[in-house]
C-alpha positions in Angstrom: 79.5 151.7 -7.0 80.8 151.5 -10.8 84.5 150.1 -11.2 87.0 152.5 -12.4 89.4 149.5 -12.8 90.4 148.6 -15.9 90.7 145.6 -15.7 87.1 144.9 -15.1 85.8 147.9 -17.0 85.9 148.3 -20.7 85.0 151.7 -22.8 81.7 151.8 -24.9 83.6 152.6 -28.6 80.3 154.8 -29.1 81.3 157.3 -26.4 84.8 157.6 -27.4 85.9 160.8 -27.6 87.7 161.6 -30.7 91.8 161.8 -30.9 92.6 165.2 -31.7 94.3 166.1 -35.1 97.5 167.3 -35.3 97.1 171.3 -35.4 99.4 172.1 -38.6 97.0 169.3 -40.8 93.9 170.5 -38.9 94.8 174.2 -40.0 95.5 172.7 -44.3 92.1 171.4 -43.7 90.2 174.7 -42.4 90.0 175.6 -45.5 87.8 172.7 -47.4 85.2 173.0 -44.2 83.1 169.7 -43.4 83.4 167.7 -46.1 79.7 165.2 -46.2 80.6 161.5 -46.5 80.2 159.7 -49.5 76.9 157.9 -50.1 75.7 155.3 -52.8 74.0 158.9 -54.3 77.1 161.1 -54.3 79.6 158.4 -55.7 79.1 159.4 -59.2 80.5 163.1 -57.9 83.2 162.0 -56.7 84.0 160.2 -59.8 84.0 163.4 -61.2 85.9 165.2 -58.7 89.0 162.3 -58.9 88.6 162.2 -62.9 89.9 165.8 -63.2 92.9 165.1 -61.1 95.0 162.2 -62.0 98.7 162.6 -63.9 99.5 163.8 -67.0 101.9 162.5 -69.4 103.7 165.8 -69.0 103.8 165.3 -65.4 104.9 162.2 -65.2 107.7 162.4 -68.4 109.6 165.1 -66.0 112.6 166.3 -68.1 112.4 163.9 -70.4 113.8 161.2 -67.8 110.8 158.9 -68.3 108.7 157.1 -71.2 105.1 156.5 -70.4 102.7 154.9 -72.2 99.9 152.8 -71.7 99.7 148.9 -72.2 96.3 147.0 -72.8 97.1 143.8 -71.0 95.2 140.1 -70.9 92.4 140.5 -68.0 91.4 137.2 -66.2 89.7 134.5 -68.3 86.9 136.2 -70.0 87.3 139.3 -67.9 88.3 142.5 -70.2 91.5 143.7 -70.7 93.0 146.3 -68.2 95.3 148.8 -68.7 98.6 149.4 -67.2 100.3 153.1 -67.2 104.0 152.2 -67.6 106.7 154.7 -66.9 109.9 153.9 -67.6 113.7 155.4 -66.9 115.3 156.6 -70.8 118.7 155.7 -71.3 118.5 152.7 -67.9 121.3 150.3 -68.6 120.5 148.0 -65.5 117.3 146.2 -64.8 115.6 149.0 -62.2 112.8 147.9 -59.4 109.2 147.9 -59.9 107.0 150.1 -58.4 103.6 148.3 -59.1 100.9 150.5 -57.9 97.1 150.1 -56.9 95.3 153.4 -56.6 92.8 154.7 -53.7 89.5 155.9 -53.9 87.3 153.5 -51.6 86.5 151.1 -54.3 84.3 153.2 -56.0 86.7 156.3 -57.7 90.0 157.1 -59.0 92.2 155.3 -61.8 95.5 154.5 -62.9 96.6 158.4 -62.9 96.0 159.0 -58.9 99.0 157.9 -57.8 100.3 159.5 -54.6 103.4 162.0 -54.8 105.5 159.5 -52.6 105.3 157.3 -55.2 106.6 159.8 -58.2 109.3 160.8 -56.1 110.6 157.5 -55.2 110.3 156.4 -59.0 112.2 159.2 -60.1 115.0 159.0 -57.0 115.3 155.5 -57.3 114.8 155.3 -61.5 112.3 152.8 -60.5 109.6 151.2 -63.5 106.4 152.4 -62.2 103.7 150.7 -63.2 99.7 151.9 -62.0 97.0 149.7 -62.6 93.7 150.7 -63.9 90.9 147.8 -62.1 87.5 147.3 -62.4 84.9 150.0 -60.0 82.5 149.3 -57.6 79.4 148.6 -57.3 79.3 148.2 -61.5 82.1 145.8 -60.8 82.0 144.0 -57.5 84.2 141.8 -55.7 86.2 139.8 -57.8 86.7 142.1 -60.5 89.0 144.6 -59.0 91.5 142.2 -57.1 91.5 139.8 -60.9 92.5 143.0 -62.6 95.3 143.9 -59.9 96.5 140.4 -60.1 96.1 139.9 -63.8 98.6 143.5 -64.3 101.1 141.8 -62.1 101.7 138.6 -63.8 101.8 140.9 -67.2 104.4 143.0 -65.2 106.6 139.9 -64.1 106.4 138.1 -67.1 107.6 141.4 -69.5 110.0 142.5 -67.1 112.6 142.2 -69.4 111.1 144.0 -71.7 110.5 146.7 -69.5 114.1 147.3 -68.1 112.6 146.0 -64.9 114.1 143.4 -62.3 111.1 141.1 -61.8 112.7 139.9 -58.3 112.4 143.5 -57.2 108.9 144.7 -57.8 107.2 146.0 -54.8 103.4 146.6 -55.0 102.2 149.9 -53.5 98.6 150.6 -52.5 97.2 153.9 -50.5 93.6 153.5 -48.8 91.4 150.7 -51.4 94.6 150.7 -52.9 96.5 149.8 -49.8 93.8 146.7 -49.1 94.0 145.4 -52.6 97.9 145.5 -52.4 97.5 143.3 -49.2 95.1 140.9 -51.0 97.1 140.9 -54.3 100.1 139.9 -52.1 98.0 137.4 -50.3 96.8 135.8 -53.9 100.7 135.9 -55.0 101.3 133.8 -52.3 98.3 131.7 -52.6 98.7 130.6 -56.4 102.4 130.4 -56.7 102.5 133.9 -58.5 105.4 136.5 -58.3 107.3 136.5 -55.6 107.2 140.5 -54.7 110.0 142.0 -52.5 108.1 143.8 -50.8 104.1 145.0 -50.1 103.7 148.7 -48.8 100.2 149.4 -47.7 99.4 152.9 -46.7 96.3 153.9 -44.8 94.8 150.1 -45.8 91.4 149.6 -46.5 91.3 146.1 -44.9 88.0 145.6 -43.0 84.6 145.3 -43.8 83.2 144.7 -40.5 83.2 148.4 -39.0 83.8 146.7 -35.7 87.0 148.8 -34.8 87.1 151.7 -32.0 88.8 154.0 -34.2 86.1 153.8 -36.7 83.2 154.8 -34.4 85.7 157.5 -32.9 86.7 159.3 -36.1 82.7 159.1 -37.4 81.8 162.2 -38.7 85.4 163.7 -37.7 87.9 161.4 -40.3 88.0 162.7 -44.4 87.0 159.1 -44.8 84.3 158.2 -41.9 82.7 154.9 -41.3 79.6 156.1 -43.7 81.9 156.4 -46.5 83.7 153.3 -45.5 80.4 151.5 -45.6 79.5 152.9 -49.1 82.9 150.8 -50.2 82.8 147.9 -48.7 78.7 147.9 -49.5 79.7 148.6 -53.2 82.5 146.0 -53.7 80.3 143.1 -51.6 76.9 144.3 -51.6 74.5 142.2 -48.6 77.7 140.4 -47.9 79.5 142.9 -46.4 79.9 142.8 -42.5 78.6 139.1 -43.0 80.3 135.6 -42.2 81.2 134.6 -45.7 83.9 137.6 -46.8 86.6 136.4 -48.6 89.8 137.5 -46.9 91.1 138.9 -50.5 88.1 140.8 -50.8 88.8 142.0 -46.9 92.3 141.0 -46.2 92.3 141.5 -42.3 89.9 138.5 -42.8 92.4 135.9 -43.7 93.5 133.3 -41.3 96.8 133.0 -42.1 99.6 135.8 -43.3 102.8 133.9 -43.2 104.7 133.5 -45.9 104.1 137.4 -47.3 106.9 139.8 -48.6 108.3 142.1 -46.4 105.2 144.6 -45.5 105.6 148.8 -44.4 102.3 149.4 -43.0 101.2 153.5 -41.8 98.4 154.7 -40.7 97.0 158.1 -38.5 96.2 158.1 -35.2 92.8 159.8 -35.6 91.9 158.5 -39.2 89.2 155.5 -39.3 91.7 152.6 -40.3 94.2 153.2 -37.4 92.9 149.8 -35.4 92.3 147.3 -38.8 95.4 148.9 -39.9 97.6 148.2 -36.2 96.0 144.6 -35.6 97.1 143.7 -39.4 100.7 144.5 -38.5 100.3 142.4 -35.4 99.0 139.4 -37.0 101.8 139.9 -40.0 104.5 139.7 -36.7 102.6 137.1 -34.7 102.8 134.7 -38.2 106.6 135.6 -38.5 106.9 138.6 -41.3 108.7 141.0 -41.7 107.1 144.3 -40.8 107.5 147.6 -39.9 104.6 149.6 -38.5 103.9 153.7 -37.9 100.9 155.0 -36.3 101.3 159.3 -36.9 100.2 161.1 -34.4 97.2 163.3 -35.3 97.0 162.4 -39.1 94.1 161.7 -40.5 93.0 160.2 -43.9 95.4 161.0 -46.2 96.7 163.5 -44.7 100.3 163.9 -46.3 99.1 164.3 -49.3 96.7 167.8 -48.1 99.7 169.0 -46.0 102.9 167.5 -47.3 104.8 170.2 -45.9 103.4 170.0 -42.1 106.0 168.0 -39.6 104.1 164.7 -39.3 104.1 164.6 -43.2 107.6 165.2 -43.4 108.1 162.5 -41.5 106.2 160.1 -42.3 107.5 160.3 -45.9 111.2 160.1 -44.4 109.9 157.0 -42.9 108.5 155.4 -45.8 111.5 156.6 -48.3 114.0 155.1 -46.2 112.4 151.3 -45.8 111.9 151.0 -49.4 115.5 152.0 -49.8 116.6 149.2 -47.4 114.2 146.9 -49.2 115.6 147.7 -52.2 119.3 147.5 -51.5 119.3 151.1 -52.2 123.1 153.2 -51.1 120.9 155.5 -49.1 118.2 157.5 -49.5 118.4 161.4 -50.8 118.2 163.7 -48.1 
């Protein structure tokens, strides 16, 4: 007779049934129909698709209330420059926190210009310097290249911060997706080499993983806006026959590293039915078992970037409540706006 104890009986992740999607995102999604996953072939339209979407200057200027430009800064030794989008508050008369932000797009899309609304509104509520990196792209541009140029903007960042109105003991990197992995390695190489000591790391649906070993990726397959097949086109990209293998390097795949003491403050978030919900939950768990500071939210029924396709739909709303008010505690911030 076959146990129904559960202690003795463990599920097959292949049979899991999906966890259902909040109804108000499921219904902003109707719309866009099944969406294929990204392959090794279709990575140059995507590319496309994400070129035509990023930030103006227009947009990101407001009323006036910001100067942006756009700094060339010293890549890693005999790496190429990268460039750095730099807003900054007019008329700031303090030094102002730093916003340092690493883009999504799975390794293999977006730039310095996708940055997530969460992000523009905390720079502008907060008269934050926000500063998005452009890195290196997969698979033209493997593993190191995109973490060096990440690390690389950051040292320019600290090291100019006076130049750029910007408290260098207050700079908080900020990563969504790829993004959200490379924030976590960039925090773990600050660490590692002595490098600026960020107040804080905020990594928002993290790309962390490249063993596709999790339940919640075989659940969400096929179902998730970013399914294990597209997850594998990443990881494949940035680490080619290594991925998967025994010799990642955790700042290639952070959930890989052995140790995560001694990291800033971390805000981790993740959906309950999006692929990194279980790399994303044991990441927090180690951070707390190796005594950081963390604060984690799983959202029920959210799935891959799902505040950004529904920002108005109640898990979105809070969810960015959520997120607002721990950067204003980390911060030092009066309170957050309402």
């Amino acid at each position: 007779m076959k146990s129904t104890d559960p202690s003795t009986s463990a599920p097959d992740p292949d049979a899991l049934p999906p966890v259902p999607v909040d109804p108000e995102l499921a219904a902003a999604v109707h719309h866009l129909g099944r969406q294929p996953p990204v392959t090794r072939e279709t990575v140059a339209a995507v590319r496309a698709t994400t070129d035509a979407a990023g930030a103006t200057d227009e947009t990101l200027r407001g009323d006036g209330t910001f100067h942006v430009e756009e700094r060339a800064v010293p890549g890693p030794g005999g790496a190429p420059r990268t460039t750095l989008l730099v807003c900054r508050p007019a008329g700031a008369d303090s030094p102002r926190p730093v916003l340092y932000h690493l883009h999504g797009g799975g390794m293999i899309a977006g730039s310095r210009r996708h940055i997530v609304s969460d992000v523009l509104t905390w720079t502008r509520e907060l008269g934050a310097v926000l500063v998005s990196a452009e890195y290196r792209l997969a698979p033209e541009h493997p593993h190191p290249a995109p973490l060096q140029d990440c690390y690389a903007g950051l040292l320019w960042t600290a090291r100019h911060a006076d130049g750029l109105g910007a408290d260098p003991d207050r700079i908080v990197v900020v990563g969504t997706s790829a993004g959200g992995g490379l924030a976590a390695a960039t925090a773990l190489l600050a660490r590692d080499r002595g490098g600026p000591a960020l107040a804080g790391q905020m990594l928002l649906s993290p790309m962390l993983d490249d063993r596709d070993g999790t339940p919640s990726g075989r659940q969400m397959a096929g179902v998730d806006l970013w399914d294990r097949v597209s997850n594998a086109t990443g990881w494949q990209a940035l680490l080619g026959d290594r991925a998967g293998g025994p010799d990642v390097s955790p700042y290639a795949a952070p959930a890989r590293a052995g140790d995560l003491s001694g990291l800033p403050p971390a805000y981790l978030d993740v959906g309950s039915a999006e692929t990194f919900r279980d790399e994303t939950v044991a990441y927090a768990s180690r951070l707390w078992q190796c005594g950081a500071r963390c604060e984690l939210h799983v959202w029920a029924g959210g799935y891959h970037g799902f505040d950004e396709l529904a920002p108005r739909a109640a898990v979105s709303r809070r969810a960015k409540a959520a997120r607002r008010q721990w950067l204003y505690a980390l911060l030092g911030a009066a309170s957050a706006p309402a």
